[in-house]
FIBA-145406 format. One record per residue (C-alpha): residue in one letter; x, y, z. Coordinates in steps of 0.5 Angstrom, whole numbers. Layout:
N
['a' [X Y Z]]
...
***
This chain:
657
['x' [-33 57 -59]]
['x' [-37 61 -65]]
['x' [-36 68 -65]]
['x' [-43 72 -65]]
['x' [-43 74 -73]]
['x' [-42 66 -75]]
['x' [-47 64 -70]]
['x' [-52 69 -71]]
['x' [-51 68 -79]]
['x' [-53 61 -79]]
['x' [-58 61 -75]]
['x' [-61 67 -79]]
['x' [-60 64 -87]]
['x' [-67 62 -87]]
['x' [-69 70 -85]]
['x' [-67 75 -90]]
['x' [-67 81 -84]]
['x' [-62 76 -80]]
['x' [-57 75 -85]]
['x' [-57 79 -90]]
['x' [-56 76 -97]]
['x' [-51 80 -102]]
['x' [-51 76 -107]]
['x' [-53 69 -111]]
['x' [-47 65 -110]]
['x' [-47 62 -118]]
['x' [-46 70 -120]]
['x' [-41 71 -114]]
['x' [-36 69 -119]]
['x' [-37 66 -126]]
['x' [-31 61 -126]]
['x' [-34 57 -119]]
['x' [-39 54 -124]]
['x' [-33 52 -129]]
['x' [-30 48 -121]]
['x' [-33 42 -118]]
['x' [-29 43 -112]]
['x' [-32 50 -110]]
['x' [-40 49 -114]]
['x' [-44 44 -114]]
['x' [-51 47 -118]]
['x' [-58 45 -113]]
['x' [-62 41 -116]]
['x' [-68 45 -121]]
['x' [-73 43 -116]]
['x' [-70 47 -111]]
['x' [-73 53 -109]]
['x' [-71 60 -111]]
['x' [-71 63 -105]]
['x' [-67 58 -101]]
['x' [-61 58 -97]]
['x' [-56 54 -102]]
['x' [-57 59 -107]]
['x' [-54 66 -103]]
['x' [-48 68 -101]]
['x' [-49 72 -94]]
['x' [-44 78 -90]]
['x' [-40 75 -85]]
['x' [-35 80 -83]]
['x' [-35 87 -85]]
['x' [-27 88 -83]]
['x' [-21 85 -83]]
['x' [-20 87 -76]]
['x' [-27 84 -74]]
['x' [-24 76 -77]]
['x' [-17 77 -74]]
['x' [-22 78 -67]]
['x' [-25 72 -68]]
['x' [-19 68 -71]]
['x' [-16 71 -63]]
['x' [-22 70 -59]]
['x' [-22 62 -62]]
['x' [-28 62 -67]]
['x' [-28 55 -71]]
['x' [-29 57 -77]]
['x' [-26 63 -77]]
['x' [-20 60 -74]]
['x' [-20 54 -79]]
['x' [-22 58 -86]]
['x' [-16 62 -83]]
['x' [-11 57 -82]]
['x' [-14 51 -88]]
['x' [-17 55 -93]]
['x' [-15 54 -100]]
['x' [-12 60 -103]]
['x' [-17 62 -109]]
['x' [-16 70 -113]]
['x' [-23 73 -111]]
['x' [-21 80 -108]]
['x' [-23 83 -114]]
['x' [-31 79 -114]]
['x' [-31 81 -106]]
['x' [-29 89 -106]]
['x' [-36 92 -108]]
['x' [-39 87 -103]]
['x' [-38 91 -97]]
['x' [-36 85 -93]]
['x' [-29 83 -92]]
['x' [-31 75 -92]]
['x' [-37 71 -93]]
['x' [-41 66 -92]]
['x' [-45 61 -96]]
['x' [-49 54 -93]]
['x' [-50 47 -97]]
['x' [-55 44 -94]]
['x' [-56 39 -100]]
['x' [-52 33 -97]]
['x' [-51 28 -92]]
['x' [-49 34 -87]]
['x' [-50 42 -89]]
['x' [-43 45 -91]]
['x' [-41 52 -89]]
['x' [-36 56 -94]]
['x' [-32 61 -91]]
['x' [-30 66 -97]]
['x' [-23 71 -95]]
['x' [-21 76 -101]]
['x' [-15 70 -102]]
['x' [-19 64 -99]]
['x' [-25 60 -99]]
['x' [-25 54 -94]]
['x' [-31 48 -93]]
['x' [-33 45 -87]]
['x' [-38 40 -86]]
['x' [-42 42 -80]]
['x' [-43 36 -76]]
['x' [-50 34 -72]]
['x' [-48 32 -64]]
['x' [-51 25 -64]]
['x' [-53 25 -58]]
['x' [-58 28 -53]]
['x' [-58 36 -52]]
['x' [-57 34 -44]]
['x' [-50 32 -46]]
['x' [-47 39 -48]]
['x' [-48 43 -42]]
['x' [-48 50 -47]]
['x' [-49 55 -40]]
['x' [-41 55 -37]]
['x' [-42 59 -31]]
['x' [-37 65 -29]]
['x' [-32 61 -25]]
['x' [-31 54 -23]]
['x' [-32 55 -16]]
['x' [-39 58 -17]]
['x' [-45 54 -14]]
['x' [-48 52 -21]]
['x' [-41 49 -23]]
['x' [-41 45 -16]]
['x' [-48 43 -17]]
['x' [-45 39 -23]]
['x' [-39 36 -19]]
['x' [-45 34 -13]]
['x' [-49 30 -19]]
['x' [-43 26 -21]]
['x' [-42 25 -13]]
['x' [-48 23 -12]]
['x' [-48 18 -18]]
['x' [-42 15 -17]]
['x' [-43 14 -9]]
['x' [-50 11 -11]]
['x' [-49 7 -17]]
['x' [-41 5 -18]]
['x' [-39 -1 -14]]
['x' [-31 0 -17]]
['x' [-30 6 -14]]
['x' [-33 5 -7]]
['x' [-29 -1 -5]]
['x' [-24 3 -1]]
['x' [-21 -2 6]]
['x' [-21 2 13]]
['x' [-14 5 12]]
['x' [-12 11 15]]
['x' [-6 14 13]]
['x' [-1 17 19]]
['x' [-3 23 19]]
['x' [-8 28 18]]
['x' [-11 35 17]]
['x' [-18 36 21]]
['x' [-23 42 19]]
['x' [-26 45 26]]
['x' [-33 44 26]]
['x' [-34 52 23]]
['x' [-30 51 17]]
['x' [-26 57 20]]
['x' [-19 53 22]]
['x' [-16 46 21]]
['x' [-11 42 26]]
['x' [-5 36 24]]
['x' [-7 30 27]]
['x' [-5 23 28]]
['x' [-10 18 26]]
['x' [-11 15 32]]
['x' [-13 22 35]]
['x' [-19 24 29]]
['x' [-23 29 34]]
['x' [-25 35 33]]
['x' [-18 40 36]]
['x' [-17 47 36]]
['x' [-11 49 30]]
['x' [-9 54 26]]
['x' [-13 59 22]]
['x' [-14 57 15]]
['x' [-12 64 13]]
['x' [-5 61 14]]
['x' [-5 57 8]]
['x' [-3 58 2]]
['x' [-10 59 -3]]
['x' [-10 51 -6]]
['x' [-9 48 1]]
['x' [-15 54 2]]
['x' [-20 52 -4]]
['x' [-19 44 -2]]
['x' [-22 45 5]]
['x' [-27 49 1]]
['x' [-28 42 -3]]
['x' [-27 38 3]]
['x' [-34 42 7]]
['x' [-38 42 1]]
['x' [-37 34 1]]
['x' [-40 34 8]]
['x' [-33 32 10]]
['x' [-27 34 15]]
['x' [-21 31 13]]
['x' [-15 33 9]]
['x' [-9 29 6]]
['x' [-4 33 4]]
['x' [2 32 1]]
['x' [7 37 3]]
['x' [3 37 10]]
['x' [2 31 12]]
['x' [9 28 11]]
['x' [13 30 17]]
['x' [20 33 15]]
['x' [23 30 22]]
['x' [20 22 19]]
['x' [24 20 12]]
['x' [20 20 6]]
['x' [14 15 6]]
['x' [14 9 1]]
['x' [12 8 -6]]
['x' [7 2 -3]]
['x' [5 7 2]]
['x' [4 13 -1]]
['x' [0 7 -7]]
['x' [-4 6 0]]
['x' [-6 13 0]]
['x' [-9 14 -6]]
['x' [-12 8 -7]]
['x' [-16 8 0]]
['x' [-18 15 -1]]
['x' [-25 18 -2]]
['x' [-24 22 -7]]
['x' [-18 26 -11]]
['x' [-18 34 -11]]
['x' [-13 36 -17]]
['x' [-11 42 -17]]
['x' [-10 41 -24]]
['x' [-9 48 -28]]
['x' [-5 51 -21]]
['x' [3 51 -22]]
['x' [4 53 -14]]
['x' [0 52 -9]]
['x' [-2 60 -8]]
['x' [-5 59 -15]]
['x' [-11 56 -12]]
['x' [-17 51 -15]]
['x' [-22 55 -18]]
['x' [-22 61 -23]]
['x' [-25 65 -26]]
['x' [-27 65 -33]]
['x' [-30 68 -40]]
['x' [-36 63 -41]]
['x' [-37 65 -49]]
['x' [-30 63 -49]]
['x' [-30 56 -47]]
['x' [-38 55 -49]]
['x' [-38 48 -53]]
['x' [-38 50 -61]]
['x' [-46 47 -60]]
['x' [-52 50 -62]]
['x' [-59 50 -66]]
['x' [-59 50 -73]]
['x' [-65 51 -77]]
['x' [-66 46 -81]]
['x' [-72 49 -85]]
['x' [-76 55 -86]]
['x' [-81 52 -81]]
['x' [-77 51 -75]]
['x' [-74 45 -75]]
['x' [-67 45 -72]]
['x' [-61 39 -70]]
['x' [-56 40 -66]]
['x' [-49 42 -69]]
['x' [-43 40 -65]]
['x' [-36 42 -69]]
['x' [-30 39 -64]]
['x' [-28 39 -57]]
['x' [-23 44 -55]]
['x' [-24 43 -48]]
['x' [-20 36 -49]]
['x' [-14 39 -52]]
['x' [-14 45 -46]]
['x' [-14 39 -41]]
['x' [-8 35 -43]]
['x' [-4 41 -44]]
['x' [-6 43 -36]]
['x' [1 42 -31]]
['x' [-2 37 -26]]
['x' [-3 33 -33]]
['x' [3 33 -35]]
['x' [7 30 -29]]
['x' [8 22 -27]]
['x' [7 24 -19]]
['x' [0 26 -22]]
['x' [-1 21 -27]]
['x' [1 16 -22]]
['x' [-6 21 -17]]
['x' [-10 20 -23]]
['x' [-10 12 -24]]
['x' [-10 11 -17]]
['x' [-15 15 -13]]
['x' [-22 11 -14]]
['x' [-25 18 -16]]
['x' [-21 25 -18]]
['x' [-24 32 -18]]
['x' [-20 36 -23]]
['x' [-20 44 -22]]
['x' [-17 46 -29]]
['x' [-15 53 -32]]
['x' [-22 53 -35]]
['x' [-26 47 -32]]
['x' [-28 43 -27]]
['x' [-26 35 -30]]
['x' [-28 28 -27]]
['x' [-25 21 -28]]
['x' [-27 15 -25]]
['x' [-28 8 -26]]
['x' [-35 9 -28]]
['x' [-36 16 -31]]
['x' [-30 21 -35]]
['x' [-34 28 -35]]
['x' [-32 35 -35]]
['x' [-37 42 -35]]
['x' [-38 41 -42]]
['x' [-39 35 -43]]
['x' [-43 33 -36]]
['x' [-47 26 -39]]
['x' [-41 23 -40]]
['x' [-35 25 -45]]
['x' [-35 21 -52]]
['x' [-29 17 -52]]
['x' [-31 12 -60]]
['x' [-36 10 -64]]
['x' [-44 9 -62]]
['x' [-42 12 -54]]
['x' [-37 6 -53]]
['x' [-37 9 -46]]
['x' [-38 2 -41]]
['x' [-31 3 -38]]
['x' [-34 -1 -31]]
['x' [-35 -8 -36]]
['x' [-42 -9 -32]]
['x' [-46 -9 -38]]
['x' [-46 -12 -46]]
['x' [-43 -7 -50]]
['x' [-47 -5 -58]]
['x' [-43 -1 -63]]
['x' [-46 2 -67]]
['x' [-47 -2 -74]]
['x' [-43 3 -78]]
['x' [-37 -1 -74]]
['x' [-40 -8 -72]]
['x' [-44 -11 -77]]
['x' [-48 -18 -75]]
['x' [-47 -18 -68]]
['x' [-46 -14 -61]]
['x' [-39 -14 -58]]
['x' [-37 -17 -51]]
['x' [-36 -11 -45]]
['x' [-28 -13 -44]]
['x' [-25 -16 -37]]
['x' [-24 -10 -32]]
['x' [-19 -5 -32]]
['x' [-13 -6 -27]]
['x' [-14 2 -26]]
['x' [-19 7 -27]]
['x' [-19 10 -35]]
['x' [-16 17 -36]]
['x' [-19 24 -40]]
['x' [-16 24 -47]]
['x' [-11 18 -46]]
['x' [-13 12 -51]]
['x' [-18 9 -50]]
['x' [-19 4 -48]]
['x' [-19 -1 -55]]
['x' [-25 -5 -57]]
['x' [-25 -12 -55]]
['x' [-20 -17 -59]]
['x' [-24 -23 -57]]
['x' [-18 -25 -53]]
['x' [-18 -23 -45]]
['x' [-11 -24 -45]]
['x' [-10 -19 -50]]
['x' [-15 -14 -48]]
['x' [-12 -14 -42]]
['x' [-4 -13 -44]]
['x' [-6 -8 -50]]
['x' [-9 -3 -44]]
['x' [-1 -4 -42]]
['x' [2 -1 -49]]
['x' [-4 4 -49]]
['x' [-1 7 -42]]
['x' [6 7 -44]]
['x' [5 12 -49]]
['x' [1 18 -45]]
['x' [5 16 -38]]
['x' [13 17 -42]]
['x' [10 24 -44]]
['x' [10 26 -36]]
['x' [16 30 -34]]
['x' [19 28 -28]]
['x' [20 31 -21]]
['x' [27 27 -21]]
['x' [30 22 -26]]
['x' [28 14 -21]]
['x' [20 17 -22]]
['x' [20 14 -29]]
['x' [19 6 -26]]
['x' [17 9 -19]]
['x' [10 12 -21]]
['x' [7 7 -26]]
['x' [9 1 -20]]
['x' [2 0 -18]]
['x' [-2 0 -25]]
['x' [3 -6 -26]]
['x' [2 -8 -19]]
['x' [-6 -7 -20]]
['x' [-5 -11 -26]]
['x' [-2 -18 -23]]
['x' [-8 -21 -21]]
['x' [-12 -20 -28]]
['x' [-5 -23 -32]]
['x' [-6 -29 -26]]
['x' [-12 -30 -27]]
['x' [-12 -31 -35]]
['x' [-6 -35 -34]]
['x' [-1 -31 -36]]
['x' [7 -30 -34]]
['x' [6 -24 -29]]
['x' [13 -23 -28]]
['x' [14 -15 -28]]
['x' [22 -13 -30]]
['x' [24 -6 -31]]
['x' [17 -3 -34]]
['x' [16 -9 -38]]
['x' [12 -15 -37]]
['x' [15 -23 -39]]
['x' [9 -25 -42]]
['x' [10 -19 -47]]
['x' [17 -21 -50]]
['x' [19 -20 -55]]
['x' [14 -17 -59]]
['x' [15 -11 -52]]
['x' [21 -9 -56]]
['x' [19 -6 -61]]
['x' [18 0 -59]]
['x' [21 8 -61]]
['x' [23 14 -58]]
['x' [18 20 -61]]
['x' [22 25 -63]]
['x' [30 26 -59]]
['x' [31 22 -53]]
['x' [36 22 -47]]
['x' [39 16 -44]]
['x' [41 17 -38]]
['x' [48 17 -35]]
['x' [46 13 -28]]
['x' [43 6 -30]]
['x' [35 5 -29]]
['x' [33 1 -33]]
['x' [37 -4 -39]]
['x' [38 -2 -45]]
['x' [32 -7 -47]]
['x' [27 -3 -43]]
['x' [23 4 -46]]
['x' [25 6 -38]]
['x' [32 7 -40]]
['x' [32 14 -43]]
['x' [28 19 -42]]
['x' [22 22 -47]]
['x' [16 20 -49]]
['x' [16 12 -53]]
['x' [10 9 -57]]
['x' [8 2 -61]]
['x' [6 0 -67]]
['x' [-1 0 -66]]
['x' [-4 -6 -66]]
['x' [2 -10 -65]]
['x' [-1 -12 -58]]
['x' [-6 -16 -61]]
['x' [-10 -13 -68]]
['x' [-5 -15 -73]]
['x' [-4 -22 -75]]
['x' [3 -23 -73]]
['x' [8 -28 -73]]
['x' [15 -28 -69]]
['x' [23 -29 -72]]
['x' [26 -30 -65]]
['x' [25 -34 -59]]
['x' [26 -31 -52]]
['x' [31 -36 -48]]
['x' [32 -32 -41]]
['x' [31 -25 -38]]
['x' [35 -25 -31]]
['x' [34 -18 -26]]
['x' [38 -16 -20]]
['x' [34 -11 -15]]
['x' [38 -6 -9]]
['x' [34 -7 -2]]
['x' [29 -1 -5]]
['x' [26 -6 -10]]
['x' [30 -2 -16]]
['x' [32 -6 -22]]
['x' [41 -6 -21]]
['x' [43 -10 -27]]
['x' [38 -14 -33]]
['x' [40 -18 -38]]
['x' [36 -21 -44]]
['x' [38 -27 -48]]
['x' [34 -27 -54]]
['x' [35 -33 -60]]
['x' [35 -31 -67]]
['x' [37 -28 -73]]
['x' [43 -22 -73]]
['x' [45 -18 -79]]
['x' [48 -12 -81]]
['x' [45 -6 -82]]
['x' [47 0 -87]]
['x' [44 6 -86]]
['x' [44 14 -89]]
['x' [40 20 -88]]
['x' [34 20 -92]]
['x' [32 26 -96]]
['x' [25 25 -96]]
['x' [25 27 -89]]
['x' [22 33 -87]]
['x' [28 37 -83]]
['x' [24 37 -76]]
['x' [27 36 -70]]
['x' [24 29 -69]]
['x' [27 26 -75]]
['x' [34 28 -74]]
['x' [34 21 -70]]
['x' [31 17 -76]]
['x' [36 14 -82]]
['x' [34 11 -88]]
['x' [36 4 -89]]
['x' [40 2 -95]]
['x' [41 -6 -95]]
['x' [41 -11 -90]]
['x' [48 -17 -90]]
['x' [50 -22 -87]]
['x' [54 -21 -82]]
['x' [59 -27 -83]]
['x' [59 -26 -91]]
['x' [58 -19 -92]]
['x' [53 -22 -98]]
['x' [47 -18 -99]]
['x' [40 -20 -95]]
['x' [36 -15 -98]]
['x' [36 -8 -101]]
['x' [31 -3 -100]]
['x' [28 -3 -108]]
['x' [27 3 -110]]
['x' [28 11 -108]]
['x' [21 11 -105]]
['x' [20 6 -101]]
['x' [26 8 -98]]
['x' [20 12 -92]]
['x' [18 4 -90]]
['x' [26 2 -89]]
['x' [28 6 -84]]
['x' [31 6 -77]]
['x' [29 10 -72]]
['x' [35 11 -66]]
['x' [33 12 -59]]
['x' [38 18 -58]]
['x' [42 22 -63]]
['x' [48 19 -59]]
['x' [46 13 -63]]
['x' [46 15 -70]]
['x' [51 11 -74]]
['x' [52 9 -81]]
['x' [53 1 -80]]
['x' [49 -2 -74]]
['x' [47 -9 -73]]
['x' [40 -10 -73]]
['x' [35 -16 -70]]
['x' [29 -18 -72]]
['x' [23 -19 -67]]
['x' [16 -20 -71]]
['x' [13 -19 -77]]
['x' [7 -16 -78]]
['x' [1 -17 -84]]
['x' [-2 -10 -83]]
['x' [-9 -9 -83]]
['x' [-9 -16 -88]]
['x' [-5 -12 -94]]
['x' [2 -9 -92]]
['x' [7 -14 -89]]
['x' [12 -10 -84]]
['x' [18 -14 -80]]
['x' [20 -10 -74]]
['x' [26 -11 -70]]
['x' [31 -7 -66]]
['x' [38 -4 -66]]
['x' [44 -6 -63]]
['x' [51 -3 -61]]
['x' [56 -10 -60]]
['x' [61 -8 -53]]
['x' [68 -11 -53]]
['x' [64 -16 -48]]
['x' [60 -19 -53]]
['x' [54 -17 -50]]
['x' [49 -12 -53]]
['x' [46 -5 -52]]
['x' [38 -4 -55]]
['x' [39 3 -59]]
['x' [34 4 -63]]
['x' [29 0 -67]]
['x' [28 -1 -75]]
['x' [22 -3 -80]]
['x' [23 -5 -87]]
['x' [16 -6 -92]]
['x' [17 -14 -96]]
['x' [13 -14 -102]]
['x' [9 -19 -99]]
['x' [7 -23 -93]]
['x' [11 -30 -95]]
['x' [18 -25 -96]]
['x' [17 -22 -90]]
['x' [16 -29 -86]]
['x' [22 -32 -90]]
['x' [27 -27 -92]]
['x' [32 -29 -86]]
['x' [31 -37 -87]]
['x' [37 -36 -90]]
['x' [42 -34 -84]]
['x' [44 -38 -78]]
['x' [41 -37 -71]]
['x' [44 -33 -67]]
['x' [44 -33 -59]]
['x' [45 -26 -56]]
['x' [45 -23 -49]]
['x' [42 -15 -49]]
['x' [44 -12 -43]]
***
């Protein structure tokens, strides 16, 4: 949001009687025209009396721009946070403001100044770049509102009447389930081969969520309710991973009670609309009132992922099932399906890329914009396996290749999925089996492997290897996963982008033979990997370079890289410097050593220029066999060393449990 005074300053720099001019900013202060990155003189042909040429009053107090900073203003909040510190507390004092403001609209984008005693900070105030219908500026008071509904019955009716993808549910009807009386003033349990009207309880008897979700289920003109807690019977045992899979993806619609963290908390809230109103409005581009529209960010998208419902696997695995989700946030309503992701704030479509790379239903040719594509329009990529998510990746511009498309969705989900906390430690494969089940026939279907081990694809290795743990993880004591698999410790996970498919590549192993037992249950009991390459021995230390923040204190610098049967020199970092692109980042503290034998896995030449080997860590058991505990990168000076630098040892085969 903008807080009044940044709001009704912009919009009044063409009128003196709006925002009141106290000074020419040239005579603010005589050093700014000796600094070229605090002035720039307008040209001679501007007119005197134009905005560019004043400094206006912004807040008068300290405590009027400390209000701002807390109630979230943009750029109160930025130029507190980002501005650059410059001594001009003397040339403000006998102002009467406590900061000010100036607008340059001589350039590509005008750029707003915001001057503090101590500070002064820029910021380009970018035009929306699309139609004005697109920003919703007119929040109502409270998600549960008519006029909130009316958007969530719009984005119904759109996608009922014209998203084939999200209306393909099958005849299934779960066990059970919950009636809503034909006055909507009690609701019944009943099996599903009994689906009349009964008589039942008052709805007065169930917590507020359950409440507010039969309030959603009659506004939709339907009557029947599947609830979790309700409609699993605690004299039955639990329901299946395919069952529950069942569930949602036959569902009509999803209702997440996404900003509740217990079911009395309820689905709609009330709000302060000038709060959470877009940083979107009207700006005067001249004296004859002509205006564009101005959007600064998007802080909804930021709220959205921080929402309890959001961060949990069950309702990460909700969310890519249900053909259609209704999310009742802390502060908006959210809509993810496969035609359309959309919130209050952004009722047309949220913007995921460049150009409105919006298409995610694959039923139309997509158009980058020309900034991005030059010559040639870029094919729609095949269609997901799931539907797409609010403010996880999006989906990556086709690569030309529709295995690769299809597989890089798989590393782009992993990431955002190993965020989720769990509920019980066996959800961590539980919850992703049915995108990776949504995900066979399209593997099939390009010809590929589609044998699923332990979260990890075949046809993916052994380039899937290469992945890291972000900031301190846990290994856990009862065996989930083998070691070689991200499933193996707990925490969030991530890949070298473009490794799936952008980069130019080229591997330094060869995959001999992975092998999997599983438990009547379906989970992974034991799975060895059995790879043919080089091996070293990796000498390691803390690096000084490092910051000293949790999320560092799992990372070594490498030293040097030897021959483990010679103890010879194979390669040694070159200099102090480049001791940040020679690294090891372990997947646990319990992890870190000193000594620890490394194997290469790929090579990559990224973006054309920087050459970039990867491969994993291993600890050796008194077996023979190997651990995965971490992974390693090293930077060659060029992409014929980084090809060739390990010619020299002998190939190893070795068996990673």
């Amino acid at each position: 949001m903008l807080c009044n005074i940044c709001r009704e300053g912009l919009q009044g720099i063409w009128d003196p009687s709006k925002a009141r001019r106290v000074c020419r900013e040239i005579e603010f202060d005589e050093k700014l025209k000796e600094d070229e990155r605090f002035h720039q003189a307008p040209p001679s042909h501007v007119d005197d009396q134009h905005p560019t040429h004043f400094l206006f009053g912004h807040h008068p107090t300290l405590e009027s721009y400390l209000q701002s900073v807390a109630d979230g203003c943009v750029m109160c909040c930025q130029s507190r946070h980002n501005g650059m510190e410059i001594d001009q507390e003397a040339a403000m004092a006998e102002l009467g403001f406590y900061s000010l403001f100036a607008v340059g609209l001589l350039s590509a984008y005008p750029v707003m100044s915001i001057y503090t005693p101590n500070t002064r900070f820029n910021q380009p105030l970018k035009m929306f770049d699309g139609s004005p219908h697109d920003c919703n500026l007119g929040i109502s008071p409270s998600t549960g509102d008519a006029k909130a509904w009316s958007l969530v019955q719009s984005w119904m009716d759109t996608c009922v009447q014209t998203h084939g993808r999200c209306n393909q549910a099958t005849d299934f009807i779960p066990s059970y389930l919950l009636e809503l009386d034909d006055l909507g003033g009690s609701f019944c349990l009943i099996p599903a081969d009994q689906l009349s009207t009964q008589s039942g309880g008052p709805l007065s008897t169930l917590p507020l969520a359950y409440r507010d979700a039969f309030a959603v289920v009659k506004r939709l003109g339907l009557r029947h309710l599947w609830i979790d807690h309700l409609c699993i019977l605690q004299d039955e045992p639990p329901l299946s991973n395919n069952k529950i899979q069942d569930i949602l993806s036959n569902s009509f619609c999803g209702i997440g009670a996404t900003g509740s963290t217990l079911p009395s908390s309820g689905l709609f809230t009330k709000r302060e609309p000038h709060l959470i109103t877009p940083t979107a409005f009207e700006f005067p581009l001249d004296a004859k009132g002509n205006t564009t529209l101005l959007k600064f960010h998007r802080p909804e998208m930021v709220h959205f992922k921080d929402e309890p419902l959001i961060q949990t696997a069950k309702g990460f695995r909700e969310r890519l099932l249900t053909p259609r989700m209704i999310h009742f946030g802390t502060s908006l309503i959210s809509w993810e399906c496969h035609g359309a992701l959309c919130n209050e704030i952004n009722p047309g479509g949220i913007l995921h890329g460049p150009g409105g790379y919006t298409n995610i239903e694959g039923e139309k040719p997509i158009v980058i914009s020309e900034k991005y594509v030059v010559g040639k329009p870029i094919r729609a990529p095949p269609r997901p396996a799931w539907k797409p998510l609010i403010h996880t990746r999006p989906f990556s511009y086709p690569l030309g290749n529709p295995k690769k498309d299809i597989l890089s969705r798989w590393f782009q989900l992993l990431p955002e999925y190993t965020k989720c906390t769990l509920a019980d430690p066996e959800e961590r494969l539980v919850c992703l089996e049915s995108a990776a089940m949504g995900m066979k026939p399209h593997l099939k279907e390009q010809g590929c492997d589609d044998t699923y081990l332990a979260g990890m694809w075949k046809e993916t290795l052994p380039t899937a290897l290469v992945c890291y743990a972000c900031g301190s993880a846990n290994r856990r004591p009862r065996y989930r996963a083998p070691s070689w698999s991200w499933a193996a410790i707990d925490g969030p996970i991530n890949y070298e982008e473009g490794l799936s498919g952008s980069f130019t590549t080229q591997s330094l192993c060869e995959l001999v033979d992975v092998t999997s037992r599983t438990n009547e249950a379906g989970l992974v009991i034991a799975s060895n990997l059995t790879l043919k390459g080089k091996l070293l021995i990796g000498k390691s230390s803390p690096n000084p370079n490092y910051p000293d923040e949790p999320y560092y204190e799992t990372e070594m610098g490498i030293d040097g890289l030897l021959d483990p049967g010679t103890g010879a020199d194979v390669a040694r970092v070159p200099d102090s410097h480049d001791r940040l692109q020679w690294s090891i980042r372990f997947d646990t503290k319990q992890d870190v050593k000193e000594d620890i034998h490394l194997f290469p896995i790929i090579t990559a030449l990224i973006r054309e220029k920087w050459p970039q080997v990867y491969g994993i860590a291993l600890t050796k058991l008194d077996s023979g066999a190997y651990l995965r505990c971490g992974m390693w990168s090293i930077c060659p000076s060029s992409w014929e060393e980084s090809r060739g630098l390990f010619c020299g040892l002998p190939d190893s085969k070795i068996t990673i449990e």
